[in-house]
C-alpha positions in Angstrom: 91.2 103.6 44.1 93.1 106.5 44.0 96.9 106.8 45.4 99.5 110.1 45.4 102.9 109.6 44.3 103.6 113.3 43.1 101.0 112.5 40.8 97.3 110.8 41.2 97.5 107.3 40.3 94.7 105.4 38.9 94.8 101.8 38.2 92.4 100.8 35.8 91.4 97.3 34.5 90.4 94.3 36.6 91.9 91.4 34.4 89.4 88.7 35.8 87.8 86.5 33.6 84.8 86.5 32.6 82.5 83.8 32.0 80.2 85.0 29.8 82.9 85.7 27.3 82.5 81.9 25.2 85.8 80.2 24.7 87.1 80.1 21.7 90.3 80.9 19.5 89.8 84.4 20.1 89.8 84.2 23.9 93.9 83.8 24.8 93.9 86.6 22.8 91.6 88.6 24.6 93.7 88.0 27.9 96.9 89.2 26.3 95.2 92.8 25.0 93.6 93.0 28.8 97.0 92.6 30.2 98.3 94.7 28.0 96.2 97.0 28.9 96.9 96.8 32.7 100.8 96.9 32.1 99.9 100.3 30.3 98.0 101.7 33.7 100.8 99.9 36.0 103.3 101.7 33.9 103.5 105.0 34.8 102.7 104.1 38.6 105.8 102.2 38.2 108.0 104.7 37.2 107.3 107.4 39.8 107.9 105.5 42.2 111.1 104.1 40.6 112.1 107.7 40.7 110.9 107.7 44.4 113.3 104.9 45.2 116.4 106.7 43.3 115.2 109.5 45.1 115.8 108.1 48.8 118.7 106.1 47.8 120.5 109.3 46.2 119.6 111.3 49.7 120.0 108.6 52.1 124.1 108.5 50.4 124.3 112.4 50.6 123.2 112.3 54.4 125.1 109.9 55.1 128.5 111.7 54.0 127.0 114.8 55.7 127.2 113.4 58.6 130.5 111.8 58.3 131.7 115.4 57.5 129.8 116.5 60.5 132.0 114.1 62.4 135.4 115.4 61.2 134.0 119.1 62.2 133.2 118.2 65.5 136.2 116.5 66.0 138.7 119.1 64.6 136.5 121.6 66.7 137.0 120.0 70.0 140.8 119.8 69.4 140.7 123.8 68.3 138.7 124.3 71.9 141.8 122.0 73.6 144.7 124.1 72.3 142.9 127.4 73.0 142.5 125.8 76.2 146.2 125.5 76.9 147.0 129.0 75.0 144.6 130.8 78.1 146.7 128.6 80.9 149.7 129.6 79.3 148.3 133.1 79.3 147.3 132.8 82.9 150.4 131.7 83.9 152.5 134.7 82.0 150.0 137.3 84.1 150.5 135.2 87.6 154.5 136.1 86.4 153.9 139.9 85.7 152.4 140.8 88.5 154.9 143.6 89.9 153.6 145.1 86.0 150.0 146.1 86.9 149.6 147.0 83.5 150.7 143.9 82.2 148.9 141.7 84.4 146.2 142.9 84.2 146.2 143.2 80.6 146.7 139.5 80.8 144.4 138.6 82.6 141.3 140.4 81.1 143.0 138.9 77.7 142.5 135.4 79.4 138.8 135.7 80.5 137.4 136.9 77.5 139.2 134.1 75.2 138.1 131.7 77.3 134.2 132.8 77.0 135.0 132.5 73.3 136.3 129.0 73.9 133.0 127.9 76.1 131.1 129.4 73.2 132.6 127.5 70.6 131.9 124.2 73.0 128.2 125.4 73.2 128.4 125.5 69.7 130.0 122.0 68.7 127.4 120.4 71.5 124.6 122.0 69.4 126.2 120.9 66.0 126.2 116.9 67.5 122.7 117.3 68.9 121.4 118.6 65.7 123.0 117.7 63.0 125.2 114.5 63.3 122.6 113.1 65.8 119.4 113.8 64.1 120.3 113.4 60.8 121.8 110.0 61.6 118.4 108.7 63.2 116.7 110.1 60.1 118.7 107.9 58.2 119.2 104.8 60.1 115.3 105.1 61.4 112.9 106.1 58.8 115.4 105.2 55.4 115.8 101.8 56.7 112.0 101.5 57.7 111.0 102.7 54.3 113.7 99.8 52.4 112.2 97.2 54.6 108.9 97.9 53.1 110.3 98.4 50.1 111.0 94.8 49.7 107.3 93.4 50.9 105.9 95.8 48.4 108.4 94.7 45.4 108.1 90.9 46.7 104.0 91.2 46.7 104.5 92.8 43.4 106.6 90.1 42.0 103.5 87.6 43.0 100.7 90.1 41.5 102.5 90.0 38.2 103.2 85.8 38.3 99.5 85.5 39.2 98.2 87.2 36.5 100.4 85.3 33.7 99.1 82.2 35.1 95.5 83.5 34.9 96.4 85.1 31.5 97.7 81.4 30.5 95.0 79.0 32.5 93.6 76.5 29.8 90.1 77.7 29.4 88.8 74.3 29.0 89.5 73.3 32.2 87.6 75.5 34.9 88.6 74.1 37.9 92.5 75.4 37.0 90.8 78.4 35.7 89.2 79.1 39.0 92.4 78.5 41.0 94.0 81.2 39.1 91.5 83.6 39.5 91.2 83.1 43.0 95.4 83.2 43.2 95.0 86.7 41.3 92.2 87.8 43.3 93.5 87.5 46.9 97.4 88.4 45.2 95.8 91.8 44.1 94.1 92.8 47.4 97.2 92.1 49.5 99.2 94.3 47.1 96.8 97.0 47.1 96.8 97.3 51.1 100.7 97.0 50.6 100.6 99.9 48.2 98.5 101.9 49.9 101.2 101.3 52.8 104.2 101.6 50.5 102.2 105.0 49.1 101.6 106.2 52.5 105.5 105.6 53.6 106.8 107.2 50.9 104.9 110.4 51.4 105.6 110.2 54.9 109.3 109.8 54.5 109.3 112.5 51.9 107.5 115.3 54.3 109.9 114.1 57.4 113.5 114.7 54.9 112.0 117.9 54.6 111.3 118.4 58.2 114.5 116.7 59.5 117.1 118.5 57.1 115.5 122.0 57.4 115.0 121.5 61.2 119.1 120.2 61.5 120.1 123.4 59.7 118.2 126.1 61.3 119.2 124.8 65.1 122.9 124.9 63.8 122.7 128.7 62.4 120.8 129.6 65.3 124.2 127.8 66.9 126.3 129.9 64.4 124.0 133.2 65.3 124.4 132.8 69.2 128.0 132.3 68.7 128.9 135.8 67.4 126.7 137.6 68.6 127.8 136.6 72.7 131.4 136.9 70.9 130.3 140.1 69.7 128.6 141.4 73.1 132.0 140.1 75.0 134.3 141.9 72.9 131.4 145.2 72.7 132.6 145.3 76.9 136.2 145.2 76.6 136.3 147.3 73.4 136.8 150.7 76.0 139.5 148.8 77.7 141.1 147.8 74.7 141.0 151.4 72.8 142.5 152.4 76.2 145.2 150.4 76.2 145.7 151.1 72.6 146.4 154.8 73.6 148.7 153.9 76.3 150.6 151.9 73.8 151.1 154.3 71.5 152.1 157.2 74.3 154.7 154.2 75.2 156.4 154.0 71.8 156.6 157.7 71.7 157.9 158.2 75.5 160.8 155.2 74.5 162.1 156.5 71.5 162.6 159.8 73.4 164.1 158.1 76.5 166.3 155.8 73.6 167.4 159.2 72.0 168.5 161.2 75.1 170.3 157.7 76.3 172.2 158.1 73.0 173.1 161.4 73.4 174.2 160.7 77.2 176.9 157.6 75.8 178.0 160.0 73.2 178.9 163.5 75.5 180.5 160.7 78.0 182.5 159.1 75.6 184.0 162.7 74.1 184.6 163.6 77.6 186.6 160.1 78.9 188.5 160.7 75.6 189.3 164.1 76.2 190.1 163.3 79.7 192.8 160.4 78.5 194.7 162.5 76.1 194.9 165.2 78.2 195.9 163.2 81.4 199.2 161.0 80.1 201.7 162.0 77.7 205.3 162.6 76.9 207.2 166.6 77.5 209.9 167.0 74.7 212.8 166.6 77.2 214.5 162.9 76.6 214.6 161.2 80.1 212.0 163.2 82.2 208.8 160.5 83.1 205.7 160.7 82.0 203.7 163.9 82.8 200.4 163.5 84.9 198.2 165.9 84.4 195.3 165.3 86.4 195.2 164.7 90.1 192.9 161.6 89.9 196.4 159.9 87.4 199.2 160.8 90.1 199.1 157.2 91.2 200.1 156.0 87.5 203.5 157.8 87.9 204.8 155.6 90.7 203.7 152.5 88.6 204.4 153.3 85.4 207.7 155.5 84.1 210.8 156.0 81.5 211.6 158.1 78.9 211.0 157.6 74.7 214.5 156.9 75.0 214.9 154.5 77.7 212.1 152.4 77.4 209.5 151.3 79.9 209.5 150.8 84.1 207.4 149.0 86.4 207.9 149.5 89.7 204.7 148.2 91.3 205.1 143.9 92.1 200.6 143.8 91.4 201.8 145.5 87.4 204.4 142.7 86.2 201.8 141.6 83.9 202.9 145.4 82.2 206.5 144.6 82.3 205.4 141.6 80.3 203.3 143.5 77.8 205.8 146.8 77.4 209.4 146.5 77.6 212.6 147.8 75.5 216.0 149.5 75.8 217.6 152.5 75.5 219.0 152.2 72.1 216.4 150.2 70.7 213.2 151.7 72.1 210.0 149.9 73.1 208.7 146.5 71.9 205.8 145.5 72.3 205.7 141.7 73.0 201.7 141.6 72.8 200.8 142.0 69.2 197.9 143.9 69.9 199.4 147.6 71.4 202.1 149.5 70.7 203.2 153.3 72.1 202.7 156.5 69.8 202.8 160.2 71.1 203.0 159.1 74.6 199.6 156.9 74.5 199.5 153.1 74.3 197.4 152.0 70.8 196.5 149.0 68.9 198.3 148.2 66.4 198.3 145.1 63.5 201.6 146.4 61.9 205.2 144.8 61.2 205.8 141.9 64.3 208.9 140.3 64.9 209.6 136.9 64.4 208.5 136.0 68.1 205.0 137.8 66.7 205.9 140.7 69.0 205.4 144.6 67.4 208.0 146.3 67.8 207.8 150.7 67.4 211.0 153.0 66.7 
């Protein structure tokens, strides 16, 4: 008989006894050498498939945490695919808001249907990844693994009795034949039922051996083809918006260009119009040398400030308009003392009314000489 482990496996030596051999002194010791001789052509045998065992074990542990890790990926993929799912309705809803912007909308909402053909691909490719990998490497283990260990123990149980039976026919008192015979016959029928069961055990092994390589090669080439499909629609999708995109690109930059112009000239225009109010100030209010004269009104547009607002350096401040007490509160003096200011905050200088942080009375008034 000949069986394939990796290697070719021959078991040699039937220890059966013999009756022709006479018995003697020298017979128990024939039985020991012939069962030493079958432990020697057991023993290798024994050890490859020993390594066979540690073998699946090792690999059924490995696939196992594989496919735990599988797990976690899928999970953390399908929460990924959830928030990009929010981030496009949130993106939908900012476009469905611009819409008086053409360019903005629609900006948005080309944005918003090619993210969310990324997202459907990246769902195509989690489905793929449970079909073939968690899914199929999980039967392979909890299928085939857990066929093989249930075989596993009728062949290491029938190999427990092999080994019993042939110590008690090793050990059967020759001078009684009847035992003798009994044991032989144990041994006999114990080593046919654990050849068919390792010629089964064999044949599973080898089996399970050419199906891990199947199953694991298989898992990984449907999920790269997953990975492969994924970039290259990504890469197709993003191919057809790529002219939109360098267009918009250009737009954007003639933008930046076209504001920083428009921000320039706006700066320039609040400049030349603050000179010219300041210009127009000074020269519209201020004080002739006389002592006693009102205040001179230079422009047109500042005749209606004279009938509100008049006096002399000398004599202090009037208000003559009922709407301008709040002024009277704010300005007011006497001839021989000139003009306090009873609001911290202005004073008069040269005819014009200024701020002014300087010496304050004890009332916190400012008052200007």
């Amino acid at each position: 008989m000949e069986v394939r482990v990796g290697v070719v496996l021959r078991p040699v030596c039937k220890p059966v006894f013999q009756p022709e051999v006479a018995l003697g002194p020298g017979v128990l010791g024939h039985w020991v050498e012939q069962w030493r001789l079958v432990q020697r052509a057991y023993r290798h045998k024994w050890a490859n498939i020993d390594e066979v065992e540690s073998e699946v074990v090792e690999i059924e542990a490995k696939l196992d945490k594989l496919v735990k890790l599988c797990s976690g990926m899928i999970e953390a993929g399908r929460a990924y695919v959830s928030a990009n799912k929010l981030f496009v309705n949130g993106i939908r809803d900012l476009s469905q808001q611009c819409k008086k912007d053409e360019m903005i909308s629609e900006c948005l909402e080309k944005c918003g249907e090619s993210l969310q053909e990324i997202v459907n691909y990246h769902m195509i490719l989690f489905d793929q990844a449970q079909r073939s990998v968690k899914q199929q490497l999980h039967n392979f283990v909890k299928e085939d693994v857990r066929k093989f260990k249930e075989t596993k123990k009728h062949f290491d149980r029938v190999r427990e009795d092999l080994e019993i039976a042939q110590v008690k026919n090793a050990q059967a008192p020759r001078n009684k034949p009847h035992e003798v015979e009994d044991a032989t016959s144990t041994l006999s029928i114990t080593r046919k039922c654990f050849r068919h069961l390792a010629l089964d055990y064999v044949l599973q092994i080898n089996v399970l051996k050419a199906k891990k390589k199947f199953e694991i090669l298989d898992a990984m080439l449907s999920f790269m083809h997953a990975q492969y499909s994924l970039f290259q629609q990504g890469y197709n999708l993003l191919d057809e918006i790529n002219p939109y995109m360098k267009k918009l690109a250009a737009e954007l930059d003639q933008l930046v260009i076209d504001s920083a112009v428009e921000k320039r000239d706006m700066e320039h225009k609040h400049a030349t119009i603050q000179q010219r109010c300041s210009n127009m100030l000074q020269g519209a209010i201020g004080w002739p040398g006389e002592q006693g004269s009102p205040p001179l009104l230079s422009r047109p547009w500042c005749q209606g400030l004279q009938a509100v607002v008049s006096g002399s350096p000398g004599r202090g401040v009037r208000v003559s308009r009922p709407w301008c007490q709040g002024l009277q509160a704010v300005v007011s003096g006497s001839p021989g003392r000139g003009v306090r200011v009873s609001r911290p905050w202005w004073w008069w200088s040269g005819g014009c009314l200024e701020e002014d942080s300087g010496a304050r009375g004890e009332d916190g008034s400012a008052a200007c000489y």
